[in-house]
C-alpha positions in Angstrom: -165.5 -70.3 1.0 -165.1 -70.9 4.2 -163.8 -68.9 7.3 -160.0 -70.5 6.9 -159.8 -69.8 3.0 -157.4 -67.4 2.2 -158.9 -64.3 0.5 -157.8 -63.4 -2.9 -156.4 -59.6 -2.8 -155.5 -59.5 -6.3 -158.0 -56.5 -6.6 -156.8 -54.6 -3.9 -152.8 -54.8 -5.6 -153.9 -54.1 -9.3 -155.0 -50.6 -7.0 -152.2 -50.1 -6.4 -150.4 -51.0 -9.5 -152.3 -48.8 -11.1 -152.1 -45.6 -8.2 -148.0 -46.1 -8.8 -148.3 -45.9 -12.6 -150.5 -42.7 -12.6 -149.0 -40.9 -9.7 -145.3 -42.5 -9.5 -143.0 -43.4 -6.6 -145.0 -41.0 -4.3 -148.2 -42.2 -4.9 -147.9 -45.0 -2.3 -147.4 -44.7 1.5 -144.4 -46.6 2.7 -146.5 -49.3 4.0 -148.0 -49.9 0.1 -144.4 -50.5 -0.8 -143.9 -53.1 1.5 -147.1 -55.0 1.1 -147.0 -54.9 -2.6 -143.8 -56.4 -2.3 -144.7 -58.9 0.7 -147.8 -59.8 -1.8 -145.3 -60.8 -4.5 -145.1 -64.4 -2.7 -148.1 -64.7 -0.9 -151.2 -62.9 -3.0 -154.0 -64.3 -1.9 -153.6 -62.9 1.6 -153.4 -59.4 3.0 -149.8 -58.3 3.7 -150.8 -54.7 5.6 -151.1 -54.8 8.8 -147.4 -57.0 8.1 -146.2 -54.2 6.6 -147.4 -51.9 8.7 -145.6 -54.4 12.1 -142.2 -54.7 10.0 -141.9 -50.9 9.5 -142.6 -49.9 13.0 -141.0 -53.4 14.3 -137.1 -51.9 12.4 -138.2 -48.1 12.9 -138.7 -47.2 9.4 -139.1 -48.2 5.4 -135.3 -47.4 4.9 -134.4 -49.4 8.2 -136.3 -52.0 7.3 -135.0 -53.0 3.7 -131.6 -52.7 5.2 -132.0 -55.1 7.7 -130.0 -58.9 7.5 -131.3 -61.5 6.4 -131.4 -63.6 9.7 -133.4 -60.5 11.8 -135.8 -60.4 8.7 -136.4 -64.4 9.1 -136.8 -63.7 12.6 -139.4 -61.4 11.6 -141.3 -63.9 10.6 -140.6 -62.9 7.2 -140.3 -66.3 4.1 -137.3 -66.5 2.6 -139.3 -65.5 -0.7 -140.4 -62.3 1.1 -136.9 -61.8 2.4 -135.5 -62.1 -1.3 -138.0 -59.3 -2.4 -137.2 -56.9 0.0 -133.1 -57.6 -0.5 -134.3 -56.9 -4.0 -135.6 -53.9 -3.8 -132.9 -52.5 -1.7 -129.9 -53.4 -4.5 -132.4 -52.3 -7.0 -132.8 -48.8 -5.2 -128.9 -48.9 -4.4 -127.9 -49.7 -8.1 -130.0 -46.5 -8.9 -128.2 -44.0 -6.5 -124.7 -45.6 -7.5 -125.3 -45.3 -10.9 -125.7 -41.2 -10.2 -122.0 -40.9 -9.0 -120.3 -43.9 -11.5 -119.6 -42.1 -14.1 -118.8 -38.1 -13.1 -116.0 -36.4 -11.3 -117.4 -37.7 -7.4 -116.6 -33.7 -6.2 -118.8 -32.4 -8.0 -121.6 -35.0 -7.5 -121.8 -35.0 -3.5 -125.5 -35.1 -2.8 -126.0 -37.7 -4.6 -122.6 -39.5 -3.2 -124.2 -38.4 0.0 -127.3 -40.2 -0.8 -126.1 -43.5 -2.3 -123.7 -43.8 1.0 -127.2 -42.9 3.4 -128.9 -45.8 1.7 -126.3 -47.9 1.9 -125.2 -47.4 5.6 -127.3 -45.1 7.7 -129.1 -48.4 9.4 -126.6 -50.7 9.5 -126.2 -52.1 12.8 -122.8 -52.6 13.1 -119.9 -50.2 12.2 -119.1 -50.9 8.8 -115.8 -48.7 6.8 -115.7 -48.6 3.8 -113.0 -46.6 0.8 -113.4 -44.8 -2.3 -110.7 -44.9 -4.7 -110.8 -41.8 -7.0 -108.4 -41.4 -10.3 -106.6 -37.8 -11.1 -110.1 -36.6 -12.2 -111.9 -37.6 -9.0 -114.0 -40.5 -10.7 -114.6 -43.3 -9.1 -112.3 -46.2 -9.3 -113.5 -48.7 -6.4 -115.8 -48.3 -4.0 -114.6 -50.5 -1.5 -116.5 -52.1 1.7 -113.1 -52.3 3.8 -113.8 -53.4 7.4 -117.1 -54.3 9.6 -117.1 -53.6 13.8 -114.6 -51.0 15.4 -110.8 -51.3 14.3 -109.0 -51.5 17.8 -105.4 -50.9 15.3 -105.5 -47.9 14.0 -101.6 -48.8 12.3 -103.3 -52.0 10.5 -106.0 -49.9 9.1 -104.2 -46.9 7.8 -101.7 -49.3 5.9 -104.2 -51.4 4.7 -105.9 -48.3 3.1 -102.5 -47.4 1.7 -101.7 -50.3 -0.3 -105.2 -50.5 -1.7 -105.0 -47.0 -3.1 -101.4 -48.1 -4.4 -103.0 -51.5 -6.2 -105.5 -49.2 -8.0 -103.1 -46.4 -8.7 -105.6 -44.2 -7.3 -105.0 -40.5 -6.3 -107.7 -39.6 -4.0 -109.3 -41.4 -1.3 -112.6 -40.7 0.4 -113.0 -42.6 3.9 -116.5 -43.4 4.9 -118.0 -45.0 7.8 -120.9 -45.7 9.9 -122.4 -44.9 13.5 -124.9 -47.3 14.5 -126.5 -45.4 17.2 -127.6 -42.8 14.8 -125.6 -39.7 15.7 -122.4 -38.8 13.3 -121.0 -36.4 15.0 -116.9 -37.9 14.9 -115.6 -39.3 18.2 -111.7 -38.4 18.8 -110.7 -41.7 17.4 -112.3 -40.8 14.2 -110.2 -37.6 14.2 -106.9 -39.3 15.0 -107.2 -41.8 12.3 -108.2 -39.4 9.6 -105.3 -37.4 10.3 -103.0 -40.6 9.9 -104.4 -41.6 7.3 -104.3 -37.8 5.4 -100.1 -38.5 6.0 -99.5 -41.5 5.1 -101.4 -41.0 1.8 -100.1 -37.3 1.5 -96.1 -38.7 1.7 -97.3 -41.2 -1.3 -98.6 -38.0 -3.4 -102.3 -39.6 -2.9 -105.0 -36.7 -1.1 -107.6 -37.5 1.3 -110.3 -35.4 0.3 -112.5 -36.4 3.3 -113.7 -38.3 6.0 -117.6 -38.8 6.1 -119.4 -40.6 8.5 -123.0 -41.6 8.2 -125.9 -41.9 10.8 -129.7 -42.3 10.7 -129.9 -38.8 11.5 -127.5 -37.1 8.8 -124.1 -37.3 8.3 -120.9 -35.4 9.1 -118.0 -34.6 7.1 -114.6 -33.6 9.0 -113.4 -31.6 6.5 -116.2 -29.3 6.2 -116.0 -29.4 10.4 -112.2 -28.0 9.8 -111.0 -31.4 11.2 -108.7 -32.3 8.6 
């Protein structure tokens, strides 16, 4: 073989197959994760120290499956490695939605709260996004609403409105995220969750809370006595 010839690593990922089905999801680094699933297109050659560039390159595993398509290309990334990180991240996604689909979304919040950090925490633009709850505070629609900053706050808190009206719904959640990491609510925030809680409250529909998301946690404005 000589020095250009790609090595077959085969070996090296039936390790690792077989470390995750003894030891389950912990039993590989964050790294592992991503070059088992780098190797999926490219197996004969060694996908670490890849792995180990992309997660330090987008400043984590989380951050790095939620980048875009176009800054994963840009990466250096195939468009076969692209697809298999996209996949994992709607196959991880499915799993925390599927938590909160079918019970009362009250009584569920951790795992509402972790479905909505997956989903949003490293996003890096401002994305908003509704859910529609029923009488029983079950989830209806969860709606991606709006991405960047909405300069009309009037626009935005009718638009929300007549949504909830198409899917009779009785509850709203708001949600939305910070991409510089911190969630603490800025007084635009405030001022729009408060029109929002009267509009809906005149229409008999309740906003149970506003919750925004960053890479560092999340904040709620009801439990900060802001609604």
């Amino acid at each position: 073989m000589g020095e250009s010839d790609p090595v077959d690593h085969s070996g090296h990922r039936a390790r690792l197959r077989q470390r995750l089905a003894e030891g389950g999801p912990d039993a590989l680094l964050d790294h592992e994760l991503v070059e088992y699933l780098l190797g999926l297109n490219t197996p004969r050659r060694d996908q670490k120290p890849l792995a180990k560039q992309l997660i330090a390159r987008f400043g984590g595993f989380g951050a790095l499956l939620s980048a875009d398509h176009e800054a994963l290309e840009r990466a250096g990334l195939t468009e076969g490695q692209v697809a298999a990180l996209k996949i994992a991240q709607a196959s991880a996604l499915r799993l925390l939605r599927a938590e909160i689909a079918e019970q009362p979304i009250l009584g569920s919040w951790q795992a509402l709260l972790d479905y909505l950090h997956a989903d949003m925490a490293h996003l890096a633009v401002e994305r908003v996004r509704v859910l529609f709850l029923d009488s029983k505070n079950r989830l209806i629609r969860d709606e991606p609403m709006w991405e960047g900053s909405v300069d009309e706050s009037a626009v935005y808190v009718r638009e929300i409105v007549r949504r909830a009206l198409d899917y009779q719904a009785t509850g709203l959640i708001i949600v939305h995220n910070h991409p510089s990491g911190d969630p603490r609510p800025s007084p635009q925030d405030i001022a729009i969750t408060k029109d929002i809680a009267d509009a809906a409250r005149h229409l008999r529909i309740t906003l149970h809370d506003h919750v925004i998301i960053g890479r560092t946690g999340h904040a709620s404005l009801r439990a900060l006595g802001l609604m």
